[in-house]
C-alpha positions in Angstrom: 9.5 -35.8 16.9 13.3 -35.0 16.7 16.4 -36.7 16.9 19.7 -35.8 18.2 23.0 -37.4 18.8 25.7 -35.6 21.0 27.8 -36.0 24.2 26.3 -34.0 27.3 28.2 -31.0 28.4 26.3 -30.0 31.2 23.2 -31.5 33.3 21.3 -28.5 35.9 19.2 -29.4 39.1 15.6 -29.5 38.7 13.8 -26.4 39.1 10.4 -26.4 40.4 8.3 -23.5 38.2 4.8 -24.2 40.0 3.1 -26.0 42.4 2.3 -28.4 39.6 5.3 -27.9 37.1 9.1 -29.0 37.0 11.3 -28.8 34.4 15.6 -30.2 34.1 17.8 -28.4 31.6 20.7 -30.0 30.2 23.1 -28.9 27.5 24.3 -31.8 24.5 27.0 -30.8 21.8 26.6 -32.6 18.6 29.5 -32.5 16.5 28.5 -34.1 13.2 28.2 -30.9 11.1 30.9 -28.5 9.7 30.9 -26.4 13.5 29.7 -28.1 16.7 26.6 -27.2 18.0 25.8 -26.3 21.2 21.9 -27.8 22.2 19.9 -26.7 25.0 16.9 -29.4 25.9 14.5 -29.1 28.6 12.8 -32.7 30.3 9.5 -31.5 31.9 7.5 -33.3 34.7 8.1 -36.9 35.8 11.2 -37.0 32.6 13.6 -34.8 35.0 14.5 -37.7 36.7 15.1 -39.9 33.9 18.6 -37.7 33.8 19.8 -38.7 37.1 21.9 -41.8 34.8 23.8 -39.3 33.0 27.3 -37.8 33.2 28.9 -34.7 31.3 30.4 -37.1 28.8 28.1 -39.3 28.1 26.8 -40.0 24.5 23.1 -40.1 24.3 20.7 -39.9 21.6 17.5 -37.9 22.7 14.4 -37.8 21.0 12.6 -34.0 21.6 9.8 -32.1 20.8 10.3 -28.5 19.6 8.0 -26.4 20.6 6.7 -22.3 20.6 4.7 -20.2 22.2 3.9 -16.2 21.9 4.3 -14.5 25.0 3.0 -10.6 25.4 3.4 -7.8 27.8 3.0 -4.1 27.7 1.9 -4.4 23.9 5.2 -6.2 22.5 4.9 -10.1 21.6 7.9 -12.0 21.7 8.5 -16.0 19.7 10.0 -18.6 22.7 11.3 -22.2 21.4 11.9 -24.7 23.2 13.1 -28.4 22.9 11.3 -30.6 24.8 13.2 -34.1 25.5 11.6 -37.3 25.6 
């Protein structure tokens, strides 16, 4: 497990992927290094709501997952990331 410490920039609506599968994105910048960074995190499931208390503003620290997949089709495979908030 991850951790990062940033001030959310942006928080999106929940999406719902599936029947059985919703996921949140929201966007942190942490500003600790040399350049800011721009972060896009992802809370999956029953965590989506767990964003509802935050603002653009806020300061948080969020624990995530990173996680990868392959993905194929027509032949070409193709390396997604993703961070996975908890």
């Amino acid at each position: 497990m991850y951790e990062l410490k940033g001030k959310i920039k942006v928080i999106n609506d929940t999406r719902q992927v599936s029947d059985s599968f919703k996921i949140r994105e929201f966007v942190v910048i942490d500003d600790s290094g040399k350049y800011a960074q721009t972060i896009l995190l992802q809370a999956t499931q029953d965590r989506c709501e767990s964003l509802d208390q935050f603002k653009p503003g806020d300061e948080v620290n969020v624990s995530f997952f990173l996680r990868g997949r392959e993905y194929t089709k027509d032949g070409n495979t193709k390396v997604f990331n993703s961070l996975d908030a908890w």
